[in-house]
C-alpha positions as CSV (number, residue, x, y, z in Angstrom):
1,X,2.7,-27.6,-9.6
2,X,-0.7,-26.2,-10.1
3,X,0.0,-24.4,-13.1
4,X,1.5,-27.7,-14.5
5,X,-1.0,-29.1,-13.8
6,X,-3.4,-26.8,-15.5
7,X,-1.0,-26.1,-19.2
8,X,-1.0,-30.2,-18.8
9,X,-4.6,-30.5,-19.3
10,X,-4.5,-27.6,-21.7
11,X,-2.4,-29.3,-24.0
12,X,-4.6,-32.8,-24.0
13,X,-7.7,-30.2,-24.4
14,X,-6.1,-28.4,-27.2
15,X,-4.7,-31.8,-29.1
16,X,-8.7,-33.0,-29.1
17,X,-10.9,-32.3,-31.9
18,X,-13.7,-30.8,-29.9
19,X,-12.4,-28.5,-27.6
20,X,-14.5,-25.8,-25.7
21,X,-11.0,-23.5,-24.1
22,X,-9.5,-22.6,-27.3
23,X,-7.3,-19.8,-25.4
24,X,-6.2,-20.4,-22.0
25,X,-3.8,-18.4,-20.2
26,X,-2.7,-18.7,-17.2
27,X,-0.6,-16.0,-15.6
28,X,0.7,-14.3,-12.4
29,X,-1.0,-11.0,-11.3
30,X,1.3,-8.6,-11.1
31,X,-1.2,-6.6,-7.9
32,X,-2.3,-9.6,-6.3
33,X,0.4,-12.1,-7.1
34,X,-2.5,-14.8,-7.3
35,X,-3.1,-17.1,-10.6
36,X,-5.2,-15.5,-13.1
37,X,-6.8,-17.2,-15.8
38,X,-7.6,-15.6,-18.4
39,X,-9.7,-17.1,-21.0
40,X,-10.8,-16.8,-24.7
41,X,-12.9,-18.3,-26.4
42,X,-12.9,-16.2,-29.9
43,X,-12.6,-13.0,-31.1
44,X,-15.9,-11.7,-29.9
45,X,-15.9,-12.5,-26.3
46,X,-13.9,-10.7,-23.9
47,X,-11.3,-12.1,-21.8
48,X,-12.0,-12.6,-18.4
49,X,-9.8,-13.2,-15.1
50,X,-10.5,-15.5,-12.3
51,X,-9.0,-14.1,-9.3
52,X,-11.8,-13.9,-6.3
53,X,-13.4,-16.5,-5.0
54,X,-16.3,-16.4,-6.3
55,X,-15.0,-16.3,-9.2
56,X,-13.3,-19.5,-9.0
57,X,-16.4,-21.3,-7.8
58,X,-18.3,-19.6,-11.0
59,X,-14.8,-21.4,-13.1
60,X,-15.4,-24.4,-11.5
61,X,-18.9,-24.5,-12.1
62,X,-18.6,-24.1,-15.5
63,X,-15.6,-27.1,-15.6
64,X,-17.8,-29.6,-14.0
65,X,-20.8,-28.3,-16.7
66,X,-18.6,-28.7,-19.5
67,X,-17.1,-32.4,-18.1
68,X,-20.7,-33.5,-18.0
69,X,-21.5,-32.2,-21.6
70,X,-18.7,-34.2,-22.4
71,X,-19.6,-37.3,-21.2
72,X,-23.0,-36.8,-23.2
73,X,-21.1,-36.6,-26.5
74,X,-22.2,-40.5,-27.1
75,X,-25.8,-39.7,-27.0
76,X,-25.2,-36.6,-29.8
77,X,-22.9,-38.9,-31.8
78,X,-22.9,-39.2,-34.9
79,X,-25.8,-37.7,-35.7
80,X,-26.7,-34.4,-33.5
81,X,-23.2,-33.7,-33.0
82,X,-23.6,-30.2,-34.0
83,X,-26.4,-30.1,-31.5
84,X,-24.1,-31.0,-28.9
85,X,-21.0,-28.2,-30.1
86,X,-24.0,-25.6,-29.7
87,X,-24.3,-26.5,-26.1
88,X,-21.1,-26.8,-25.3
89,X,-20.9,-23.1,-26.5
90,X,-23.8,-21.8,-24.7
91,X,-22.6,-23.2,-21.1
92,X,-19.2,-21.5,-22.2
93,X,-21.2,-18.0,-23.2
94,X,-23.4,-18.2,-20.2
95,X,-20.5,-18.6,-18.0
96,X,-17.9,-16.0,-19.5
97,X,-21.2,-13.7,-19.5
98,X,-21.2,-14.3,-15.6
99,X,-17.9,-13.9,-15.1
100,X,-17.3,-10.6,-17.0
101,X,-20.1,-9.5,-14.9
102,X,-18.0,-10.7,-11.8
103,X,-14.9,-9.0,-12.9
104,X,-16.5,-5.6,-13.8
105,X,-17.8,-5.5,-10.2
106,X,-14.0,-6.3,-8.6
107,X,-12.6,-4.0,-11.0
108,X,-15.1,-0.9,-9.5
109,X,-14.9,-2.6,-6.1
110,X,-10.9,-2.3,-6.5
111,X,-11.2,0.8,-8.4
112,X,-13.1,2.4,-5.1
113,X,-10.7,0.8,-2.8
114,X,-7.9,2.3,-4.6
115,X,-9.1,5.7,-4.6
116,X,-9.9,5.2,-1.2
117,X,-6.6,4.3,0.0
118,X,-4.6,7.1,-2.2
119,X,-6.8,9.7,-0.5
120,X,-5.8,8.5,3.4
121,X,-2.2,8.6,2.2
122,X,-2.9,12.0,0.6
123,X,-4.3,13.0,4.0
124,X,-1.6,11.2,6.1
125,X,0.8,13.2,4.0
126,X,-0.5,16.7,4.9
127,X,-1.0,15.7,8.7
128,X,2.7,14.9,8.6
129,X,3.6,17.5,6.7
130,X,1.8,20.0,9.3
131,X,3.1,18.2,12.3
132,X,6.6,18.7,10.6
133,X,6.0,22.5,10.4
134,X,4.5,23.1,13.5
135,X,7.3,21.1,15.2
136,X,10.1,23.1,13.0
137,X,8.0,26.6,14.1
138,X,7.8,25.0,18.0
139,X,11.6,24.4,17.5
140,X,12.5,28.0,16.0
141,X,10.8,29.5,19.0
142,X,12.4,27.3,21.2
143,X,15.6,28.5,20.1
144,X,14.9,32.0,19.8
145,X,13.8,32.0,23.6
146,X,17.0,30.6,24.7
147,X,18.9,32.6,22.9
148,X,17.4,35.6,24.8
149,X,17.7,33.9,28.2
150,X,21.5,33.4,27.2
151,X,22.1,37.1,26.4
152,X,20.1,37.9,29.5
153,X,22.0,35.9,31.6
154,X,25.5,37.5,30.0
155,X,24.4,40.8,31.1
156,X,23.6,40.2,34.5
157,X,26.3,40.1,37.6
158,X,25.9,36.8,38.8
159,X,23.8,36.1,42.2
160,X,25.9,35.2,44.6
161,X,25.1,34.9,48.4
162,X,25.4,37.4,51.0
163,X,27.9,35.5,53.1
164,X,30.3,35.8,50.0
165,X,29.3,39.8,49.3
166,X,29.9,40.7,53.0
167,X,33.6,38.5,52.5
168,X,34.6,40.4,49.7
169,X,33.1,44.1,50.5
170,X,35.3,43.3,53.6
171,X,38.5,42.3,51.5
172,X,37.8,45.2,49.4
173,X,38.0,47.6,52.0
174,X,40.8,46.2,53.4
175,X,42.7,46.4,49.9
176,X,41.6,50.0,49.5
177,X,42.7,51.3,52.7
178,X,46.1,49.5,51.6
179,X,46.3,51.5,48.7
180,X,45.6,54.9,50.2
181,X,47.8,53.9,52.8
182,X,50.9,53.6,49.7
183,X,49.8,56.4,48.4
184,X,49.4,58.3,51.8
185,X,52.9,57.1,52.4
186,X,54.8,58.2,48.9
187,X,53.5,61.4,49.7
């Protein structure tokens, strides 16, 4: 609604003789998804954008300067009416000089945060990247030890209690004077 708003009064400006916004666009930021204005007014001004706050109040501002100026046009008219177009252009110049100003210092401002921001991911990035090792070296070890205490533990007679030893060195040498008694007796 706002933007119709806006190409609405754009196209009254534009169908009047004395218009101060000869190029107006008005656009979504692709970064910030905010409305941008960007604005024109000939070939050897830059364009600049209105995305912060300040520099919307600075757009305002200049709106409200340029309403006033044209509700002075009676007093220039018919006369002075160049008079009147060279002031209209110098609240225009003095404005778009501001705000190029404005956006130069977002631009380094965003520029700084930028950097700033790709450098903790950077960072982030490595830390992970060394937890990940350390965990997959932690891990290998890990793995390594049990495979020792495995093999170990094939090895070895299993513990078993003394109650159980006595039971079956007693069952053993009952079986073995069995057999030497077979044998004693086939002989």
């Amino acid at each position: 609604m706002v933007i119709e708003k806006l190409i609405r009064r754009n196209i009254r400006v534009v169908t009047r003789r004395y218009n101060f916004d000869k190029k107006l666009k008005i656009f979504l930021s692709k970064n910030s998804k905010q409305i941008v204005y960007s604005y024109k007014t000939n070939n050897t001004m830059k364009s600049v954008e209105v995305v912060s706050e300040e520099e919307r109040i600075a757009w305002r501002q200049r709106a409200q300067e340029l309403r006033l100026h044209k509700k002075d046009r009676p007093k220039y008219y018919p006369f002075n009416i160049d008079e009147w177009e060279e002031k209209g252009k110098e609240i225009v110049y003095k404005y778009n000089i501001q705000l190029q100003e404005m956006n130069k210092n977002r631009k380094e401002s965003e520029k700084e945060y930028n950097a700033q921001v790709k450098k903790e991911k950077e960072e982030k990035k490595e830390r992970l990247k060394k937890e990940r090792e350390e965990k997959l070296r932690l891990n290998e070890e890990r793995r390594i030890k049990r495979r020792r205490t495995t093999e170990e533990n094939t090895n070895m007679e299993p513990r078993r209690s003394s109650r159980i030893a006595n039971g079956l060195k007693q069952k053993e040498m009952i079986a073995a004077e069995a057999l030497l008694s077979l044998k004693n007796a086939r002989l």
